[in-house]
PQR file of N, CA, C, O and H, with PARSE charges and radii, in Angstrom:
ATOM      1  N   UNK A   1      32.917  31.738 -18.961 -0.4000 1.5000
ATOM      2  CA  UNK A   1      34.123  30.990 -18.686 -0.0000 2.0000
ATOM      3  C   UNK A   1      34.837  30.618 -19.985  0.5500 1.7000
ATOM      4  O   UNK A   1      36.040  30.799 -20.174 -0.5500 1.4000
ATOM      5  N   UNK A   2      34.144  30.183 -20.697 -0.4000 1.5000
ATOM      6  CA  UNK A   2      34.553  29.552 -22.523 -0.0000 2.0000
ATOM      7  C   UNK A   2      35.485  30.587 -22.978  0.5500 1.7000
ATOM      8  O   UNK A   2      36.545  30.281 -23.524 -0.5500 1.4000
ATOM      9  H   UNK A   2      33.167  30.036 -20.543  0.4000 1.0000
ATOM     10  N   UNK A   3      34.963  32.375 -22.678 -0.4000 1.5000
ATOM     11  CA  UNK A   3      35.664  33.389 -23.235 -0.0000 2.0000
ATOM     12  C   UNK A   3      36.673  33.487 -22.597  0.5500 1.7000
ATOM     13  O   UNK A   3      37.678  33.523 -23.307 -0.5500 1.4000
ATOM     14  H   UNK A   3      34.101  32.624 -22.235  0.4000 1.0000
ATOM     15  N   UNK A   4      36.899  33.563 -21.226 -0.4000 1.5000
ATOM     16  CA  UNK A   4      38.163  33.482 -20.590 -0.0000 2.0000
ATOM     17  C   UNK A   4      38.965  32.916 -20.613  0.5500 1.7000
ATOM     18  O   UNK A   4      40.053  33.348 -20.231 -0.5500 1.4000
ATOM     19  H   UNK A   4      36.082  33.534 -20.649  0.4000 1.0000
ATOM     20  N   UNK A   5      38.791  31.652 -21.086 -0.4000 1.5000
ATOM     21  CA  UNK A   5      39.571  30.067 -21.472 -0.0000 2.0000
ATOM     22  C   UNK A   5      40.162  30.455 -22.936  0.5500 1.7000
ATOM     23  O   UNK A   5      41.307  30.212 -23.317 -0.5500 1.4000
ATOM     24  H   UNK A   5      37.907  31.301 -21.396  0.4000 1.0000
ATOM     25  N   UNK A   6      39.278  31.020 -23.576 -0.4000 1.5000
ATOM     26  CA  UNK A   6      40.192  31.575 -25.281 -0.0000 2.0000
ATOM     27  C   UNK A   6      40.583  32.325 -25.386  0.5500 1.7000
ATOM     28  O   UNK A   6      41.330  32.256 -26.362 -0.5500 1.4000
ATOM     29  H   UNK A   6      38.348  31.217 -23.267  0.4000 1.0000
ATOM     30  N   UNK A   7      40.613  33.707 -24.707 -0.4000 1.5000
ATOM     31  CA  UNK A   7      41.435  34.966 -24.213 -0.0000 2.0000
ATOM     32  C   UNK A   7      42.901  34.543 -23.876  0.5500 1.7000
ATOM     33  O   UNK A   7      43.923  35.204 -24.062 -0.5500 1.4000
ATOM     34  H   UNK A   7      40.006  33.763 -23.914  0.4000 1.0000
ATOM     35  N   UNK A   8      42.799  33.527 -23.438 -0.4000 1.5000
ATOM     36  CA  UNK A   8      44.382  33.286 -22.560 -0.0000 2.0000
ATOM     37  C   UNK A   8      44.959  32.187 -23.770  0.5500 1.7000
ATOM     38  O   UNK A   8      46.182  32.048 -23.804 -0.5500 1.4000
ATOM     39  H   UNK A   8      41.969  32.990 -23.287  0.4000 1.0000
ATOM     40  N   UNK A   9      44.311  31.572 -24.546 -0.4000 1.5000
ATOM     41  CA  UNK A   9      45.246  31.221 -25.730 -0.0000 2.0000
ATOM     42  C   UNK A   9      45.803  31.825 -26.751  0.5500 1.7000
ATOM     43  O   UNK A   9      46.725  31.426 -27.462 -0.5500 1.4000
ATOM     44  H   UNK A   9      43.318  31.685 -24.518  0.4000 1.0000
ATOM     45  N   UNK A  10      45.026  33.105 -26.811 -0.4000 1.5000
ATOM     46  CA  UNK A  10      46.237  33.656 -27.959 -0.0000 2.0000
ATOM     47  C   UNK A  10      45.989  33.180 -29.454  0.5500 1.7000
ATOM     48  O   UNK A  10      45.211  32.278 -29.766 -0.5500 1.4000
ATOM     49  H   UNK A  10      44.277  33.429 -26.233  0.4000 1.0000
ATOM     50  N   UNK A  11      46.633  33.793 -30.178 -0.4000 1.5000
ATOM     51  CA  UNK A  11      47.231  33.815 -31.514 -0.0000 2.0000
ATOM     52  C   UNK A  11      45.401  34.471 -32.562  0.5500 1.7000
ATOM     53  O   UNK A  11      44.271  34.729 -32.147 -0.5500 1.4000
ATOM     54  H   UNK A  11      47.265  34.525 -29.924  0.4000 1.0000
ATOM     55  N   UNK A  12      45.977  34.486 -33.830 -0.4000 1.5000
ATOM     56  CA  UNK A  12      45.035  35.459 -34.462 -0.0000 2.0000
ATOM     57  C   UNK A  12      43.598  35.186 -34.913  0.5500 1.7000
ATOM     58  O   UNK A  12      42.767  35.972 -35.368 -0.5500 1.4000
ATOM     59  H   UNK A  12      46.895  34.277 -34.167  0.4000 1.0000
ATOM     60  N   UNK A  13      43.492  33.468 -34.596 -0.4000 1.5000
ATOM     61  CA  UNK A  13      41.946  32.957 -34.773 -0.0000 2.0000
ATOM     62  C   UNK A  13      41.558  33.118 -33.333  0.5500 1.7000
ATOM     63  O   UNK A  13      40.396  32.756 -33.151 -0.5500 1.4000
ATOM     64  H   UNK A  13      44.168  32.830 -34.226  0.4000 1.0000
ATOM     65  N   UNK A  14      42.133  33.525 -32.306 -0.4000 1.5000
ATOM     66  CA  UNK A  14      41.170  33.113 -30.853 -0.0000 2.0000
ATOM     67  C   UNK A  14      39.696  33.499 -30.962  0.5500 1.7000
ATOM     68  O   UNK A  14      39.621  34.610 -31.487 -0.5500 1.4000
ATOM     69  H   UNK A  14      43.078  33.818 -32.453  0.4000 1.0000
ATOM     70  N   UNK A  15      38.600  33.040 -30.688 -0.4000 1.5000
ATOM     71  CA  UNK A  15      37.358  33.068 -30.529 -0.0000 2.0000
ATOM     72  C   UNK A  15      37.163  33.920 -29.540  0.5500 1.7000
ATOM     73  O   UNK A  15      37.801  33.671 -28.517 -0.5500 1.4000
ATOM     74  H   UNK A  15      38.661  32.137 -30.262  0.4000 1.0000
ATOM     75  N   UNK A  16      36.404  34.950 -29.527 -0.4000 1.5000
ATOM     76  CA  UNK A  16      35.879  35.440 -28.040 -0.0000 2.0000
ATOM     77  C   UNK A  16      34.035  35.443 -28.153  0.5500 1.7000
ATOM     78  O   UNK A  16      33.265  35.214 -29.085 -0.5500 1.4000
ATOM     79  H   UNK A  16      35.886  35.152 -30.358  0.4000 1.0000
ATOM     80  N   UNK A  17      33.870  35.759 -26.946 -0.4000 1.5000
ATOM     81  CA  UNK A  17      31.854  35.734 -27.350 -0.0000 2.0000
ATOM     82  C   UNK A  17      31.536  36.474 -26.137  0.5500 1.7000
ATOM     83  O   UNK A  17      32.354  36.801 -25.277 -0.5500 1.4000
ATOM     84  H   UNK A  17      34.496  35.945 -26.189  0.4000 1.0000
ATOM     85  N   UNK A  18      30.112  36.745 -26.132 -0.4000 1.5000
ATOM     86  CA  UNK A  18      29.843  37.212 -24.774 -0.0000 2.0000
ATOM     87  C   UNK A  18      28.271  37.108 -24.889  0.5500 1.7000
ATOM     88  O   UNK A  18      27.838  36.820 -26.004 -0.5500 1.4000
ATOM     89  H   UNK A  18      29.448  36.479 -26.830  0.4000 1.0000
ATOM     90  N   UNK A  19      27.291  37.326 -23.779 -0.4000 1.5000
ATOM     91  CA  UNK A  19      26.317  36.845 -24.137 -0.0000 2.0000
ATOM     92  C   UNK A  19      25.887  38.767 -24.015  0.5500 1.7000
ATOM     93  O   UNK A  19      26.575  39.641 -23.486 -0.5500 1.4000
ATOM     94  H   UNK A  19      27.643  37.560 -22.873  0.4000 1.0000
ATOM     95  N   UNK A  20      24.296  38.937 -24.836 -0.4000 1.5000
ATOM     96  CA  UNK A  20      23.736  40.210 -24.421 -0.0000 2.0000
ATOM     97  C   UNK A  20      22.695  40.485 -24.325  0.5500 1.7000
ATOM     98  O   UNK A  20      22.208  39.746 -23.469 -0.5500 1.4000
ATOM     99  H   UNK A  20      23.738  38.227 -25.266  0.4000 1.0000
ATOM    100  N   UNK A  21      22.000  41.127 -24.691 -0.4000 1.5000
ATOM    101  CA  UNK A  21      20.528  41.241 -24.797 -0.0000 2.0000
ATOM    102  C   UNK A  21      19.821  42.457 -25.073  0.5500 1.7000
ATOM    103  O   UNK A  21      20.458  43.436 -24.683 -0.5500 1.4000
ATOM    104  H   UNK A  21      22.395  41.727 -25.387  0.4000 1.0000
ATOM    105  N   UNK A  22      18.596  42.765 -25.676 -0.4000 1.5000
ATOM    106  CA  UNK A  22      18.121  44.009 -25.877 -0.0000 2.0000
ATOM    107  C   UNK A  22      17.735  44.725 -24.666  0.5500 1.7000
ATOM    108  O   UNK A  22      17.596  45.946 -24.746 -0.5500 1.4000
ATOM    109  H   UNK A  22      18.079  41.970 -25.993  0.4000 1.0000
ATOM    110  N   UNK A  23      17.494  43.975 -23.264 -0.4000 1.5000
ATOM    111  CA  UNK A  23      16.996  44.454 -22.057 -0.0000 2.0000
ATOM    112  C   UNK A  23      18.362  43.945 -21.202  0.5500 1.7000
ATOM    113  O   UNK A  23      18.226  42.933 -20.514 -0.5500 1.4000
ATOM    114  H   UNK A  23      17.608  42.984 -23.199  0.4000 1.0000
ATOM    115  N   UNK A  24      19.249  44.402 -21.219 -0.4000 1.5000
ATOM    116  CA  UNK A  24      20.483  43.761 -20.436 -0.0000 2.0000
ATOM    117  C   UNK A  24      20.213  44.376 -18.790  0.5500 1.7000
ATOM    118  O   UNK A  24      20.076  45.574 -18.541 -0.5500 1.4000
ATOM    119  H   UNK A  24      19.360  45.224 -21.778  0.4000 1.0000
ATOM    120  N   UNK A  25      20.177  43.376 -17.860 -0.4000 1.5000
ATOM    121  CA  UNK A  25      20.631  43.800 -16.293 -0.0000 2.0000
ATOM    122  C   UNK A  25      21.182  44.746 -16.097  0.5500 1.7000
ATOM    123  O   UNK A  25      20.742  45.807 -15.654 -0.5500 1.4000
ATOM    124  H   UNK A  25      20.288  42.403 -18.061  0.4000 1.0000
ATOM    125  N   UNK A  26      22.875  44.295 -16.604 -0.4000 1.5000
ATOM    126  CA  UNK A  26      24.096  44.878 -16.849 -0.0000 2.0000
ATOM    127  C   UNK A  26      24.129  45.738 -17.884  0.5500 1.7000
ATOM    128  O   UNK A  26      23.743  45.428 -19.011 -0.5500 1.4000
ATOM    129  H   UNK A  26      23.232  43.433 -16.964  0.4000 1.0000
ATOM    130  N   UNK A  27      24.746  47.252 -17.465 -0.4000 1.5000
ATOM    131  CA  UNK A  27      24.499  47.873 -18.837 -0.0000 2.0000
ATOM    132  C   UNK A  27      26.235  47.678 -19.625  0.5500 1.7000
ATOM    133  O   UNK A  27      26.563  48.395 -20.570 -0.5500 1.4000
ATOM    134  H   UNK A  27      25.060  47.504 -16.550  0.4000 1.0000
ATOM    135  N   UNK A  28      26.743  47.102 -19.307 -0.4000 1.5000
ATOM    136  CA  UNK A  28      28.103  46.631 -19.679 -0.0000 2.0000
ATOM    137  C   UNK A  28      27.634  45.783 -20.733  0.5500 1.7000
ATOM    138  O   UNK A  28      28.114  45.908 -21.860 -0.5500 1.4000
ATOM    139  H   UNK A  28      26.477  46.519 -18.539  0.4000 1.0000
ATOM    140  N   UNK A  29      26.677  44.865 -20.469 -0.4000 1.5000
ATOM    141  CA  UNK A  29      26.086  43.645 -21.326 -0.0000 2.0000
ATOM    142  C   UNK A  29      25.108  44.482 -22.368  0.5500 1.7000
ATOM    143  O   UNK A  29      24.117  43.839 -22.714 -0.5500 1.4000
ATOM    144  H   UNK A  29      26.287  44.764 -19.554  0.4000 1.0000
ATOM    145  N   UNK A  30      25.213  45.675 -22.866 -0.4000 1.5000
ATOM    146  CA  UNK A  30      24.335  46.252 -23.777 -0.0000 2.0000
ATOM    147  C   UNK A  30      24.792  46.122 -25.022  0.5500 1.7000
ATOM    148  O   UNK A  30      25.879  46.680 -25.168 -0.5500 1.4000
ATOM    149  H   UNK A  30      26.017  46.198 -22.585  0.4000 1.0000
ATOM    150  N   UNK A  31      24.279  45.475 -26.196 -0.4000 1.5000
ATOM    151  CA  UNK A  31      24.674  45.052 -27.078 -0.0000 2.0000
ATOM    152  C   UNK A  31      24.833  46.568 -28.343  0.5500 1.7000
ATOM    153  O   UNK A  31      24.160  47.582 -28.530 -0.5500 1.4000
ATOM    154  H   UNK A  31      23.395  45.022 -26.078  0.4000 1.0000
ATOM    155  N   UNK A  32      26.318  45.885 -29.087 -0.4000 1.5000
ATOM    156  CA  UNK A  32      26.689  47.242 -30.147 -0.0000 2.0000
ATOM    157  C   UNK A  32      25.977  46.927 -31.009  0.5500 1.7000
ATOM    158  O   UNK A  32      25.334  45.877 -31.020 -0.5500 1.4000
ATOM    159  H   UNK A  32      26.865  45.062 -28.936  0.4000 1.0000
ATOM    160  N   UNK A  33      25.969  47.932 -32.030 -0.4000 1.5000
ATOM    161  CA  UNK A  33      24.814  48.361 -33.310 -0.0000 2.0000
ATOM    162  C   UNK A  33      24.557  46.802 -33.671  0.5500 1.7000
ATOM    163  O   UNK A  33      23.558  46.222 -33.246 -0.5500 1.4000
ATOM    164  H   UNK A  33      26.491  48.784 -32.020  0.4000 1.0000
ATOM    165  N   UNK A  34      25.667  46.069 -34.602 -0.4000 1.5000
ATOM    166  CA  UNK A  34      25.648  44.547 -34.943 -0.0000 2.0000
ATOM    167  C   UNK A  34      24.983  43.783 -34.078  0.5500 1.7000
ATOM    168  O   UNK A  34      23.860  43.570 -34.535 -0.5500 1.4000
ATOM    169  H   UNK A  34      26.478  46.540 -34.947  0.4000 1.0000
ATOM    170  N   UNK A  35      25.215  43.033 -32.574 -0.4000 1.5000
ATOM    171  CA  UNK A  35      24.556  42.725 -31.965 -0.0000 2.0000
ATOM    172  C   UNK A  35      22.788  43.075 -31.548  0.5500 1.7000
ATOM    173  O   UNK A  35      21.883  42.281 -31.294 -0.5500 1.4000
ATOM    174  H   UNK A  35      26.127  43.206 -32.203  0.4000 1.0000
ATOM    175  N   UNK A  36      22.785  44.287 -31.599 -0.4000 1.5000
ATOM    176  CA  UNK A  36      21.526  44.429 -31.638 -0.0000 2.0000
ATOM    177  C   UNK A  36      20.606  44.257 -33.034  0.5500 1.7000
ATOM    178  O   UNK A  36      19.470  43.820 -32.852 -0.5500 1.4000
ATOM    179  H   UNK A  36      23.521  44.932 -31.805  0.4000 1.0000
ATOM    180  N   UNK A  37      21.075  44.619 -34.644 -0.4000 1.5000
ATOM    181  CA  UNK A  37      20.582  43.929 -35.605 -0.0000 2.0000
ATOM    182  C   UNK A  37      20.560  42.194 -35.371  0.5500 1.7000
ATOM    183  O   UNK A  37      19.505  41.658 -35.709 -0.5500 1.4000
ATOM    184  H   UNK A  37      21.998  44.974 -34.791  0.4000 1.0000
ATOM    185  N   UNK A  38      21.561  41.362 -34.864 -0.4000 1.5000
ATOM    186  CA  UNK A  38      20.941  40.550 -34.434 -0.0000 2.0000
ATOM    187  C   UNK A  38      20.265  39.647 -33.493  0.5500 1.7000
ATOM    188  O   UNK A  38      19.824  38.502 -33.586 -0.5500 1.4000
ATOM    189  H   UNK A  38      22.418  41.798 -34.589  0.4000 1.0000
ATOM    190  N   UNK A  39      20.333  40.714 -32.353 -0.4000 1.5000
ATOM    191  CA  UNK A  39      19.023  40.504 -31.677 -0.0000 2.0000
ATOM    192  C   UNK A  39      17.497  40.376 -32.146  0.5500 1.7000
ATOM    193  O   UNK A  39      16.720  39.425 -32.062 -0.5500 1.4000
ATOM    194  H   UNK A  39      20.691  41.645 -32.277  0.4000 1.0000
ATOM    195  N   UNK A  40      17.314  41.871 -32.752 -0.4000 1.5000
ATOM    196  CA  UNK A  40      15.919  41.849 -33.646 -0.0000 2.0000
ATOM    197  C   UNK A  40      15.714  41.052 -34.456  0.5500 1.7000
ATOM    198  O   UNK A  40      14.534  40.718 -34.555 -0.5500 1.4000
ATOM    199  H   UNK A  40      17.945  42.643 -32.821  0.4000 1.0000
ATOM    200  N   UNK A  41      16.687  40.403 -35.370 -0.4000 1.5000
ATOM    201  CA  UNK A  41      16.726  39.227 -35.998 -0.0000 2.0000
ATOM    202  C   UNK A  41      15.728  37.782 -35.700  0.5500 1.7000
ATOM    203  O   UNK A  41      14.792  37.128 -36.161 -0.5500 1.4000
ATOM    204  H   UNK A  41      17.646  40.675 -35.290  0.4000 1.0000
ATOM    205  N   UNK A  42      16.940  37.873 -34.297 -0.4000 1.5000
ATOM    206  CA  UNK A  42      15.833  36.495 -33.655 -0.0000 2.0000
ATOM    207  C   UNK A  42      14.604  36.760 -33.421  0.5500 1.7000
ATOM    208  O   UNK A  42      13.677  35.953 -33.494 -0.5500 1.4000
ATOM    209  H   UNK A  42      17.700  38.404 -33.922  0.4000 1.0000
ATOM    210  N   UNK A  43      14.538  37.837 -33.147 -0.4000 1.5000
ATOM    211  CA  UNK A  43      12.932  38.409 -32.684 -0.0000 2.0000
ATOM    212  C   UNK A  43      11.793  38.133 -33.858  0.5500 1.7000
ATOM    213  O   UNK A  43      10.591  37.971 -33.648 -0.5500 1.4000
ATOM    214  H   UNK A  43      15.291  38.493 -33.088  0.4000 1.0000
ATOM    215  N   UNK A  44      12.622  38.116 -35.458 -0.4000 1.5000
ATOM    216  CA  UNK A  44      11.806  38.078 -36.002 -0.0000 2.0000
ATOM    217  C   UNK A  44      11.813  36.778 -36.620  0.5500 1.7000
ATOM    218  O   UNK A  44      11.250  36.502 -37.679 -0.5500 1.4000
ATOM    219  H   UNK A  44      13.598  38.248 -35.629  0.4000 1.0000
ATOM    220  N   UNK A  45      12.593  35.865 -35.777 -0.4000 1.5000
ATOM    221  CA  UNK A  45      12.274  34.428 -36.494 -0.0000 2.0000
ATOM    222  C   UNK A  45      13.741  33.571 -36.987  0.5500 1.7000
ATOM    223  O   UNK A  45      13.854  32.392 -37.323 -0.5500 1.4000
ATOM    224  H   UNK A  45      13.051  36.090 -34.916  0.4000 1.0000
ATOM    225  N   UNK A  46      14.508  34.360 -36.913 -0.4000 1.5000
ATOM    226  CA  UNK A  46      15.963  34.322 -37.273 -0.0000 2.0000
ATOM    227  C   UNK A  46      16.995  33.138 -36.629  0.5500 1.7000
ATOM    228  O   UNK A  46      17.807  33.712 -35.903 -0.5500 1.4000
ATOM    229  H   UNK A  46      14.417  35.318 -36.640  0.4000 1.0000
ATOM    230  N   UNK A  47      17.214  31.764 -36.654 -0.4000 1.5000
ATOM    231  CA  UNK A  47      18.097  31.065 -35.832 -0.0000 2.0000
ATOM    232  C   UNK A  47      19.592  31.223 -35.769  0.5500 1.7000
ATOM    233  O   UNK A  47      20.308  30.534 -35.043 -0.5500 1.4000
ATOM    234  H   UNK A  47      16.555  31.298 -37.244  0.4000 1.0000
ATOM    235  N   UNK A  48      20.113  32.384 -36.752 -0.4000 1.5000
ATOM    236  CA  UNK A  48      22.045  32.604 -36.250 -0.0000 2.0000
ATOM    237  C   UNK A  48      21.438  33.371 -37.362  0.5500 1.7000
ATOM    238  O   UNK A  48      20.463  33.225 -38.098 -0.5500 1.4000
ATOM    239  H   UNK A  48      19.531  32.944 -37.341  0.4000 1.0000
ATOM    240  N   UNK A  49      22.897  34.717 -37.123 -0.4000 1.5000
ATOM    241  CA  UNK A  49      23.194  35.528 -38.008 -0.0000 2.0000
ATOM    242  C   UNK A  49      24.996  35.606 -38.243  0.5500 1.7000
ATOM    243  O   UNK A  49      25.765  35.516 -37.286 -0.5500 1.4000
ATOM    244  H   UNK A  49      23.690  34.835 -36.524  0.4000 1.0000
ATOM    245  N   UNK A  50      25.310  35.727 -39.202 -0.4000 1.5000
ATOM    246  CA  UNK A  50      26.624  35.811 -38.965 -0.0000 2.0000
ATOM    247  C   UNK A  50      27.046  36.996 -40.642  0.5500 1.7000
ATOM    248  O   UNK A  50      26.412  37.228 -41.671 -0.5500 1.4000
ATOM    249  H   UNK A  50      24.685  35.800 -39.980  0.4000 1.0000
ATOM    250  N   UNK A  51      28.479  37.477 -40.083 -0.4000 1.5000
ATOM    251  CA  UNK A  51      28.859  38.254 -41.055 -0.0000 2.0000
ATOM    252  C   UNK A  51      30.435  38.517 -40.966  0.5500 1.7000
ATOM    253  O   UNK A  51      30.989  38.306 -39.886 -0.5500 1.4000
ATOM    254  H   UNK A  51      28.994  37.289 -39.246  0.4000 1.0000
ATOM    255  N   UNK A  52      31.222  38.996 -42.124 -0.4000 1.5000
ATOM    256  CA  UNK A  52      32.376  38.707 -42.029 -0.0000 2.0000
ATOM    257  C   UNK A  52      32.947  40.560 -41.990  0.5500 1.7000
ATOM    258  O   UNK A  52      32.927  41.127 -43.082 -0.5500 1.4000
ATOM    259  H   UNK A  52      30.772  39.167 -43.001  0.4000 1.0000
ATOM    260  N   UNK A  53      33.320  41.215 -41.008 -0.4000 1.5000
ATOM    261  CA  UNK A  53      33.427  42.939 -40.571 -0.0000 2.0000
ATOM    262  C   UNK A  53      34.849  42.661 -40.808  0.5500 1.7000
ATOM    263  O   UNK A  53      35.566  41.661 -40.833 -0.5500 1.4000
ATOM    264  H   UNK A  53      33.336  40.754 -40.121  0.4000 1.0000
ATOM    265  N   UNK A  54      34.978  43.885 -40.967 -0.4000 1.5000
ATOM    266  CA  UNK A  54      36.502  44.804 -40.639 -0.0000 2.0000
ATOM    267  C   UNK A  54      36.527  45.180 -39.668  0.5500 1.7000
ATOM    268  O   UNK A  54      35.565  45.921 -39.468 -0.5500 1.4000
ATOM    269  H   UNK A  54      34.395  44.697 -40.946  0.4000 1.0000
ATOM    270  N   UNK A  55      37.569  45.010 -38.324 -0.4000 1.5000
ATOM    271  CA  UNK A  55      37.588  44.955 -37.200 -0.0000 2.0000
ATOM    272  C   UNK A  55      39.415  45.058 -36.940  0.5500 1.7000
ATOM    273  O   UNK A  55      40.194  44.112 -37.060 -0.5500 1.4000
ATOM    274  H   UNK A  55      38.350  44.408 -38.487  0.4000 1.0000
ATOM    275  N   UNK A  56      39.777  46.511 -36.554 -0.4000 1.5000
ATOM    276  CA  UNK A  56      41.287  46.570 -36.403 -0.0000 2.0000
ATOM    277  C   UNK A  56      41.882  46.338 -37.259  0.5500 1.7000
ATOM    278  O   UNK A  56      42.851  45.620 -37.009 -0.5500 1.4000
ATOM    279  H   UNK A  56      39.145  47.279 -36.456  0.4000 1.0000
ATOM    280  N   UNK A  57      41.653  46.876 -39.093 -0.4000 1.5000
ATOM    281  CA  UNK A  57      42.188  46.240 -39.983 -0.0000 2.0000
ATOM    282  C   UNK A  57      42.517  44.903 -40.386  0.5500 1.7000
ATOM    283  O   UNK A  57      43.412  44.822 -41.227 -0.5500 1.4000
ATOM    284  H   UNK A  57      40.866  47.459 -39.297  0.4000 1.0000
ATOM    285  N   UNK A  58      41.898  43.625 -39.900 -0.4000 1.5000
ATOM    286  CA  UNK A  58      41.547  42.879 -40.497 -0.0000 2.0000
ATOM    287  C   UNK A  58      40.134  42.171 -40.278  0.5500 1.7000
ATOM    288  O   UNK A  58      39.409  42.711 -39.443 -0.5500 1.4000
ATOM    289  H   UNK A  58      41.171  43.691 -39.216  0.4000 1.0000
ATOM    290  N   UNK A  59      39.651  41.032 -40.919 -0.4000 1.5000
ATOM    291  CA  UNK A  59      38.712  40.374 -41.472 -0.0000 2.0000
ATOM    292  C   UNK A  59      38.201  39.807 -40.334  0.5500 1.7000
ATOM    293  O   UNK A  59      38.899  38.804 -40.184 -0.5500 1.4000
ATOM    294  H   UNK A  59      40.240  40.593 -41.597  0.4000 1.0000
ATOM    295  N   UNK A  60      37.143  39.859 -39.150 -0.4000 1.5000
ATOM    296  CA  UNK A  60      36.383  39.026 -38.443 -0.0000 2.0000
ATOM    297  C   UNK A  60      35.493  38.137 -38.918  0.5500 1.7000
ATOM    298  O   UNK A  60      35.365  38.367 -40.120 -0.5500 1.4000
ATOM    299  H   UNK A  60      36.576  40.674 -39.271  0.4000 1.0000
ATOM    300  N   UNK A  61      34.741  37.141 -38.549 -0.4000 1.5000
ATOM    301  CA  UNK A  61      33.459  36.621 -38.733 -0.0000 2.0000
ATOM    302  C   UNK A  61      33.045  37.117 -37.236  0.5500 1.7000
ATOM    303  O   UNK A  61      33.791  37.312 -36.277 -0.5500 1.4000
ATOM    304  H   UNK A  61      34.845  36.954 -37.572  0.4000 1.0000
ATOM    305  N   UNK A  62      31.804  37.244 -37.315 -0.4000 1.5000
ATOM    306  CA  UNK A  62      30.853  37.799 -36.346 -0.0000 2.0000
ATOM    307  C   UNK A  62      29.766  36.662 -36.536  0.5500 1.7000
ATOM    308  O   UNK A  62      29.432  36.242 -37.644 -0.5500 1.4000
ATOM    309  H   UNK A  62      31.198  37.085 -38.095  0.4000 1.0000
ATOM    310  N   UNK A  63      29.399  36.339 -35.677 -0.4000 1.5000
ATOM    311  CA  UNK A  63      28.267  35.104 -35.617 -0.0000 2.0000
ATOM    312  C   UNK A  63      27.595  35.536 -34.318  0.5500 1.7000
ATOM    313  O   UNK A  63      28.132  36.251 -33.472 -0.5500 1.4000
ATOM    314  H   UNK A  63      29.670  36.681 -34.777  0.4000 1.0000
ATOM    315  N   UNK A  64      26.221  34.971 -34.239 -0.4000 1.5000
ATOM    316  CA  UNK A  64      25.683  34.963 -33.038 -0.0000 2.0000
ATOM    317  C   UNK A  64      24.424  34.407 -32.842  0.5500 1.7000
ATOM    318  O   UNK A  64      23.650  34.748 -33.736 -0.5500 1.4000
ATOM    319  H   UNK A  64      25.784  34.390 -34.926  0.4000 1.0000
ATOM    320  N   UNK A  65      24.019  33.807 -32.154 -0.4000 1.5000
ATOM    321  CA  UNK A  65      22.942  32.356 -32.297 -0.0000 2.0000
ATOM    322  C   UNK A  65      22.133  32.675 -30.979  0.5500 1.7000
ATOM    323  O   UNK A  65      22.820  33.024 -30.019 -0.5500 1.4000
ATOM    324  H   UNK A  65      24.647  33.529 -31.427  0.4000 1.0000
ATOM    325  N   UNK A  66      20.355  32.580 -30.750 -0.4000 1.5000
ATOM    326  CA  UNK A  66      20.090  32.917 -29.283 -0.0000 2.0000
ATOM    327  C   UNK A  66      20.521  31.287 -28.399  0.5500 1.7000
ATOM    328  O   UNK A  66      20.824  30.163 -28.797 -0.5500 1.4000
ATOM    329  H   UNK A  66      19.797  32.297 -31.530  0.4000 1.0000
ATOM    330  N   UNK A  67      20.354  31.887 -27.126 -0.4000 1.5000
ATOM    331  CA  UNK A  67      20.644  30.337 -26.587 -0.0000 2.0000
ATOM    332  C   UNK A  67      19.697  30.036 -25.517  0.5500 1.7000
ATOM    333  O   UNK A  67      19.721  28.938 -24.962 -0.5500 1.4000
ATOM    334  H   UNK A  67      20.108  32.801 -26.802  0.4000 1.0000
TER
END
């Protein structure tokens, strides 16, 4: 819901997130290369990973924390 709520605000900081997993239900919910480095992450002890990508020619932060 949080993502849908910041999707519809707009402008060039909007936040989006989604949740995933290494064993996803959903194979929609199958996490990309990044997400899955930090999946294994947590696996190995890891409480957030975050990193700053090139994404559509400009600068993202990528974060992701288990919950």
């Amino acid at each position: 819901m949080l993502s849908e709520m910041y999707a519809t605000q707009g402008g060039d900081a909007t936040p989006t997130g989604r949740i995933t997993s290494l064993d996803p239900l959903d194979p929609e919910n199958a996490p990309d290369a990044w997400e899955r480095t930090a999946l294994l992450a947590f696996d190995r002890g890891e409480e957030e990973v975050s990193e700053i990508s090139e994404f559509n020619e400009s600068a993202h932060m990528r974060y992701a924390r288990p919950i």
